[in-house]
N, C-alpha and C positions, 0 to 999 in steps of 0.2 A: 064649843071649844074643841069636841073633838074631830069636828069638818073642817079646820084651823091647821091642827095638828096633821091630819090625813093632808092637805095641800101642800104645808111645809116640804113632808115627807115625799110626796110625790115632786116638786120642785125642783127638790136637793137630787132628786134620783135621775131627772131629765137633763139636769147641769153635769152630773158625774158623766151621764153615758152620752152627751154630745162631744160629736167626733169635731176635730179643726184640721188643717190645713199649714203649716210650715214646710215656707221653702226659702233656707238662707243662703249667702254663697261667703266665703270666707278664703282669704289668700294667706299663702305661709308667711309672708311680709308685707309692708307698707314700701318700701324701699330694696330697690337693686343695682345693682352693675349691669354694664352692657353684657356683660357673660354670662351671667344671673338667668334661670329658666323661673317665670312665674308659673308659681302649683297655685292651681283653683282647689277649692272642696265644694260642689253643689251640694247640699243635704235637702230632700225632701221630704217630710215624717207626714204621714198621714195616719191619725186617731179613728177611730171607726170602721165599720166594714159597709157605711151604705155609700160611702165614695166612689166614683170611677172616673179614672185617669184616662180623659180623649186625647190626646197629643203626646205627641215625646216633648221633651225639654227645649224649647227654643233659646240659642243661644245668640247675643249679642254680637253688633259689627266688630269683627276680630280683623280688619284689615291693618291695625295698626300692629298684625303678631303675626308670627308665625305659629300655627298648630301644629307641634312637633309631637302628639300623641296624648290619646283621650284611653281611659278606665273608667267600670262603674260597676257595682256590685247591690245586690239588692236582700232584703233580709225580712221578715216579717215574727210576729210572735205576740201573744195574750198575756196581759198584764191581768194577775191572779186576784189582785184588790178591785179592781175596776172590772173585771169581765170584759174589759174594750181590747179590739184588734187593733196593735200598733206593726204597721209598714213603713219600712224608711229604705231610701234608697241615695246614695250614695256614687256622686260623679266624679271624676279628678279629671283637669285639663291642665296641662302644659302646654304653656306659650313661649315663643322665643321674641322679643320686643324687635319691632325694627327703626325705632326712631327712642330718642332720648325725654329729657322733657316729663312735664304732666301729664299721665296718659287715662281717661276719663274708660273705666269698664261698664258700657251697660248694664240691664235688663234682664236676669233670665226670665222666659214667660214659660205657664203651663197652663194649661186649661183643663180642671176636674167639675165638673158634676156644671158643666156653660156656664163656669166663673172660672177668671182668666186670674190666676194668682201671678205675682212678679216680684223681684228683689231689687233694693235699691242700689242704684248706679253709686259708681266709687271712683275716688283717684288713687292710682300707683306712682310712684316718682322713680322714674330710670335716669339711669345717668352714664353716661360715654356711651352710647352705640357703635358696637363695631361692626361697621359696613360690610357687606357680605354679597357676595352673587349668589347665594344658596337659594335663596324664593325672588319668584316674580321680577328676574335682575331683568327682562325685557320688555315687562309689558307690567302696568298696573290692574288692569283689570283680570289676567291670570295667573296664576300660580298653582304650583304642584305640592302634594301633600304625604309622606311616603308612611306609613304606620306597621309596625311592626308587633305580629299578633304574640307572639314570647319574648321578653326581652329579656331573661331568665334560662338562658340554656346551658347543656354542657357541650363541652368539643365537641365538634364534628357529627351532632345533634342538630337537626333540620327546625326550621320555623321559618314561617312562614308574613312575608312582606307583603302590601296593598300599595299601590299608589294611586292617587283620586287627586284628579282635576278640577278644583275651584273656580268660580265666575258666576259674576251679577246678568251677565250676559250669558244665555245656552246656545249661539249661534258660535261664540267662542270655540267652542268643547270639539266640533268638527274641523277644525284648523290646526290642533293642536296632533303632531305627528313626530315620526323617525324618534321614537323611543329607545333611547338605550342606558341600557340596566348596568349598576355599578361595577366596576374591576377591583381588586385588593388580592395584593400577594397572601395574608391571612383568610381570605375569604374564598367560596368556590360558590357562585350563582348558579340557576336552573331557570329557566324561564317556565310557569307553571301555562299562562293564559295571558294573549294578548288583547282577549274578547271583552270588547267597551260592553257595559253594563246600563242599565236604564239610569236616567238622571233623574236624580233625588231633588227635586225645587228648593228644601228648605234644611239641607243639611247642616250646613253653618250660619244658622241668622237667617238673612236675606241673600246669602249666598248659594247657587244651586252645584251640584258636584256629581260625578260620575268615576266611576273604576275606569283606569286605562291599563292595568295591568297588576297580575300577581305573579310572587316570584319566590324560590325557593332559598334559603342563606341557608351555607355549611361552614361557619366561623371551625378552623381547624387550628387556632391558640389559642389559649387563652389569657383571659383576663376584660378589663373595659377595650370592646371591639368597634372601633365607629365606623360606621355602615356610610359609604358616600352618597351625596344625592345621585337620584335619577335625573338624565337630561332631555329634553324634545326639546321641538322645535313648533314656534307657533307662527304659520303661514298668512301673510295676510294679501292684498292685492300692490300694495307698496314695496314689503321688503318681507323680510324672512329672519324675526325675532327666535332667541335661545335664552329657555327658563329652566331652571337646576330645580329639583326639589330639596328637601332639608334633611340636614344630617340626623343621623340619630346611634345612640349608644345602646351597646345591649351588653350584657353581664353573661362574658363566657364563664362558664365554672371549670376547674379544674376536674378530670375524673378523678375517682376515689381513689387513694391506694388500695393496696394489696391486688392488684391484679394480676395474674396469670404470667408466666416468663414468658409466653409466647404469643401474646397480648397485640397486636400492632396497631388498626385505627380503627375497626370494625363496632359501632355504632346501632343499635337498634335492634332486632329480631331477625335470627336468619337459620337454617337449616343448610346443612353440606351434604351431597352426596357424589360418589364418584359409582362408575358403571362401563363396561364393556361394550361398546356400539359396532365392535367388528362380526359381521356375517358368517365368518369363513371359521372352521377351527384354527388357533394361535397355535403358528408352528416357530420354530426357531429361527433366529434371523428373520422374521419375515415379518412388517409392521402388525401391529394391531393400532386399533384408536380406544382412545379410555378419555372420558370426560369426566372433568369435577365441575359439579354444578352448586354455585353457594344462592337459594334463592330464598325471598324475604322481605322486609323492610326497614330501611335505614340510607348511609351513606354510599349506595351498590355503584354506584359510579366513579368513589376517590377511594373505596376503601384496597387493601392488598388482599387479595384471594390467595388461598391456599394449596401451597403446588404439592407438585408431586415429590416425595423423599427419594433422595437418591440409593440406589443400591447394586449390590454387582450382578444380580441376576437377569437385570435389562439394562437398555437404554434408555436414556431420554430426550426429548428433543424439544425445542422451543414450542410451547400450545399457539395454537391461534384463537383469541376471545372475540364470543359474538357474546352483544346483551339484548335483553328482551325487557326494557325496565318502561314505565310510565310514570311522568313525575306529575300528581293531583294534589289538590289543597290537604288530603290529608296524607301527604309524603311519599317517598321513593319506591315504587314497587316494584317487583319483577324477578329476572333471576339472570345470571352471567353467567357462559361457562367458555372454559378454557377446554379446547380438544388438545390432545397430546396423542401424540406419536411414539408407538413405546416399542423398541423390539426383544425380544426375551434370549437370554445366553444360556438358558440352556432349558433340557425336557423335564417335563414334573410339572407338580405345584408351583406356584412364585404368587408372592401375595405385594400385593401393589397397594402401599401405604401415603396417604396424605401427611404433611403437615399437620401440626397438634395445630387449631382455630378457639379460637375465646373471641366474644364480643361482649361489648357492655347493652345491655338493657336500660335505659334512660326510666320506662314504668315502673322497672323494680327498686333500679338504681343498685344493680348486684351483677355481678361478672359470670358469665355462662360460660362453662368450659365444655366443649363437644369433643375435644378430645381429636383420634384421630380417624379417619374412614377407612375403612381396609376393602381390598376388591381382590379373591382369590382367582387366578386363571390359571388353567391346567394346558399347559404349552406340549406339543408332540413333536418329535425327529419329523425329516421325510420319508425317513423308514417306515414311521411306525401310522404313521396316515397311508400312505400308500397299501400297507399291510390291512387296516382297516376297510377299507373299501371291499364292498359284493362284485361281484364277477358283474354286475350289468354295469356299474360304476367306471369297472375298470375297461370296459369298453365303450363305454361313453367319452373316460379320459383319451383311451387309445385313438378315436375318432375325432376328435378334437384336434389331439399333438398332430395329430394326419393333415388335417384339415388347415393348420394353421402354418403350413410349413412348404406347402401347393406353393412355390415361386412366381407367382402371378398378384400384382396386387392390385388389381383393375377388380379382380373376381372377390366378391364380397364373401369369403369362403366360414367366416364367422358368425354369418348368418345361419349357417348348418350347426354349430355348435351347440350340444345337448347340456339342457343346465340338469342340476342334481335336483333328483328326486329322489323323495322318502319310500313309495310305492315303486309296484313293477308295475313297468305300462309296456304290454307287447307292441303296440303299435310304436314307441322310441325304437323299439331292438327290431322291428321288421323296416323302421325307414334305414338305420345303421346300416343294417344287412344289404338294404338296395342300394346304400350311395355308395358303399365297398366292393359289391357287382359291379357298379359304371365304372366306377375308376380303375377297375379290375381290366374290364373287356376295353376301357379307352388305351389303358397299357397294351395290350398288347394287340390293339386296333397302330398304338402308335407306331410298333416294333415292327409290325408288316409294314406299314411306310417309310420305315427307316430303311429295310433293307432292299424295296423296289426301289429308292432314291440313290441307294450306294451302289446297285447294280449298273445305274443308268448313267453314274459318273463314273464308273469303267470304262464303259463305252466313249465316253466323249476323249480325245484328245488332250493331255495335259498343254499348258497355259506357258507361258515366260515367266518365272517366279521371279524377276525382276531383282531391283537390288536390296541392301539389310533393312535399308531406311525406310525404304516402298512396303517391304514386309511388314515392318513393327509396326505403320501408318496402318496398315489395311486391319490387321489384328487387333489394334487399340481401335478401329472401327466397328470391326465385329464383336467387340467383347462390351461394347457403348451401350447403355441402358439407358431408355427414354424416360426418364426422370418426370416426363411429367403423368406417369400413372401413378408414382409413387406419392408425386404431389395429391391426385384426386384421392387415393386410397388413404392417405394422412388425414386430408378434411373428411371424408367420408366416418371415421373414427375417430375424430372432435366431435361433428356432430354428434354422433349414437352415445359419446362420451363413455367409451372403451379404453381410457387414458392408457392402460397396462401395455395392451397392442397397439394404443399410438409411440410408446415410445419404444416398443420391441420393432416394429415396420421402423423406426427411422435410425436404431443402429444399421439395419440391412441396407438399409438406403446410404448411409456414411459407408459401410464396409465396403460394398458393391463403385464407389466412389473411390476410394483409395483403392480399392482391386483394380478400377481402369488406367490409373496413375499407377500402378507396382508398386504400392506404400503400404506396409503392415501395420504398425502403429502411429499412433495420434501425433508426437513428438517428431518422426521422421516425417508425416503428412504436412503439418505444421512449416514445418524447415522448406522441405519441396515446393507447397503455397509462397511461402517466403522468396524465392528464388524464380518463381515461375507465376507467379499472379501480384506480388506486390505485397507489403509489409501489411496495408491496410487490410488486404484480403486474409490475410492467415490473422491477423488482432481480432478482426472480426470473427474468424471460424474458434479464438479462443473463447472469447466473449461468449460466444453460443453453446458451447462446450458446457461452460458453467452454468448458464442459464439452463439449458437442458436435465441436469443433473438436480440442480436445486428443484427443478420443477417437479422431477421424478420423487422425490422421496417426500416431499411437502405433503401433507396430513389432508389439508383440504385443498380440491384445485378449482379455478374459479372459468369459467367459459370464456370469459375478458381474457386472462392471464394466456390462455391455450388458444387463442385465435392470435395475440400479438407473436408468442412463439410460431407457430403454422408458417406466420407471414415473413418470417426473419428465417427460418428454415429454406422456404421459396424464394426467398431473397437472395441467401448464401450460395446455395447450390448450384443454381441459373448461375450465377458470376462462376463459378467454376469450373462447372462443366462445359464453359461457354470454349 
């Protein structure tokens, strides 16, 4: 009786702790509209812990659908009466129907422990289909499938898009080309990766599928945002079919209130700094560069950076932005900055203040206020730098202003120019000392030839001075400068990119211009052109004028920008002096 009892007992214990196997699929209705989206639920529960799951979820011919987007979550946990390990997993698919009618749902398969479990096949009843060019409108055998990894964002909050190519056929997948990614006035695209992916055999059913591209959305409204399909094009040896992928919805949220009055679209994690990039000490009047750099991650491409605040102690001038960003599947990275051009109104302190910046945090889901950047600079007179400078300094400037002022512009006289040093270097102040000897002894190497030259023009015979018009001809001859050393000396300091002494050589080049014409300034040159070269010829020496001037005080200059000026310089002139 009690070997009876002990079997029972053992029985009931082996029936408790055997593990099973459910896998049901259940849809939110029986019946739809043709606008109706069918929700699948796959539930898999597995009882036990000596189970193991070989395959993913095989899912049935969905050709009669569009898959407008698949979920799945997964959960496990010990049931405290039983001691048994329950695992259940949990799929959702949404389909978009493309035909009306009774429409028969397969099969799911799975295969755990080389037993292939399945669920039984079902009908849905649809009714009205509305025709669509959105999947497959050119070919039955492909279609595009676009999935969207958040469909739960806020504003101007990045997520991230896949789109994958379907076919029963994989010789298809190579045909299929000229991808391009959807437009929408609410929306702002990135393209993340155009790089085709290995092909999955059994992604949908018996369907095989491949990534053709992932792509970045920056929905900047909100509310329900519908994302357009993507289009290619599938190339065959006949003709050259176009298939849309499928639309899909995503849930903008609105940002929180309470945010910051100075708030504008700034999205995700970022840091500001602003900094001083000028070499030289900031004198008065005289540019410096200050850069605000906002770097981070979020919306760094639509979002508005933070300028500079106005104030009366300097100026300000329009920045020029370079960005340095990379857009990857996990978002916007990098940093942008604005150079500014700032000149300072007077000597002292001057504290150079940002814009107040706030962003939101999407992590936190809380407003970060950073407030504003300050960047103190201590600005000098030209007095009081000049004052500054050691006796070797000021003989290095002296030898310089010397050097640069030699009326020759054939002779690279810049190349002698002493830059500033921290230390004393005797060997600077003994070359100084020797080029001030040569120039010294050529002076008055040149003064003895001047005056053996004037003696020997005593001697000869005066000339027929001829008549007024002969004179002023001969004289606007001898006073005529060959223009084209001034040209080689212009490129010579493009190259070295000396911009300061490219545009100091080409007032003396314009002055030395108007001095052979007897024109003092721009306005009477101008008039003169007008009267004597043609209307075309002074419009064009206006045009250059301005160009010259924008170019001289622009922040950053570019080696394009100063080779096309060069060339308009060389242009102007030659017609001139022609």
């Amino acid at each position: 009786m009690q070997s009876r009892i002990t079997y029972i007992l053992f029985l009931f214990i082996s029936v408790i702790s055997y593990g099973q196997v459910n896998l049901t699929v259940t849809p939110d209705k029986t019946s739809y509209s043709g606008k109706d989206v069918v929700n699948l639920s796959i539930v898999l529960e597995i009882e036990g812990s000596e189970y193991s799951q070989q395959t993913k979820l095989r899912l049935p011919d969905f050709s009669k659908f569009n898959l407008i987007g698949t979920g799945s979550v997964s959960n496990g946990f010990v049931d405290p009466e039983t001691n048994t390990v329950i695992s259940q997993s949990i799929t959702r698919l949404a389909l978009e129907p493309k035909q009306k009618g009774k429409v028969k749902i397969g099969s799911f398969l799975i295969t755990i422990n080389n037993k292939i479990y399945k669920t039984e096949p079902f009908d849905i009843i649809i009714k009205d289909v509305e025709k669509k060019a959105a999947v497959a409108s050119a070919s039955k055998d492909v279609y595009l499938n676009m999935e969207i990894e958040d469909r739960d964002v806020y504003q101007d909050q990045a997520t991230i898009a896949v789109l994958k190519v379907y076919s029963k056929n994989m010789d298809n997948f190579r045909r299929v080309k000229n991808i391009h990614l959807p437009k929408q006035d609410d929306l702002d695209v990135y393209p993340v990766s155009f790089a085709k992916s290995e092909i999955d055999p059994s992604d949908n059913g018996n369907m095989a599928s491949q990534v053709l591209a992932v792509f970045m959305l920056f929905p900047n409204e909100a509310g329900y945002v519908e994302i357009p399909g993507v289009s290619a094009s599938v190339n065959s040896y006949s003709n050259k079919n176009k298939i849309v992928s499928n639309k899909v919805k995503i849930n903008v949220k609105k940002l929180p209130e309470g945010s910051p009055e100075y708030f504008k679209n700034a999205v995700g994690n970022f840091n500001v700094s602003v900094a001083n990039i000028s070499k030289e000490k900031a004198e008065v009047k005289k540019p410096i560069n200050v850069v605000v750099k906002v770097s981070g991650e979020g919306n760094l491409k639509n979002m508005e950076l933070p300028k500079i605040a106005e104030s009366p102690d300097y100026e300000i001038f329009a920045p020029k932005i370079t960005s340095h960003v990379t857009v990857g599947t996990t978002g916007m990275k990098g940093e942008i900055s604005a150079n500014y051009l700032i000149i300072p109104n007077k000597a002292g302190e001057i504290t150079i203040k940002t814009e107040q910046f706030a962003f939101f945090d999407p992590s936190s889901k809380e407003y970060v206020d950073l407030g504003q950047e300050i960047l103190a600079v201590n600005t000098f007179s030209h007095d009081q730098i000049m004052e500054s400078r050691t006796t070797v300094e000021k003989v290095n400037e002296y030898t310089n202003n010397f050097l640069e002022t030699v009326n020759t512009p054939v002779l690279k006289t810049t190349s002698f120019k002493v830059k500033e040093k921290s230390k004393f270097h005797w060997n600077i102040l003994l070359t100084n000392i020797t080029i001030l000897s040569g120039l010294f002894i050529a002076y008055l190497l040149f003064i003895t030839w001047q005056k053996k030259r004037k003696r020997a023009k005593e001697i000869i015979p005066s000339k027929h001075l001829g008549s007024v018009a002969e004179t002023e001809n001969e004289i606007r001859e001898n006073l005529k400068t060959d223009l084209n050393d001034y040209f080689s000396y212009l490129e010579n300091l493009k190259d070295n990119e000396d911009y300061e002494k490219f545009f100091q050589t080409f007032e003396e080049l314009d002055n030395e211009v108007k001095r052979q014409y007897s024109q003092s300034s721009m306005e009477d040159f101008r008039s003169f052109l007008e009267s004597n070269k043609g209307s075309a010829i002074a419009e064009e020496y206006r045009v250059l004028s301005q160009k010259i001037q924008i170019e001289k005080y622009a922040p950053v200059k570019s080696p394009e920008g100063m080779e096309e000026l060069l060339k308009a310089i060389v242009n102007l002139y030659s017609k001139i002096s022609k």
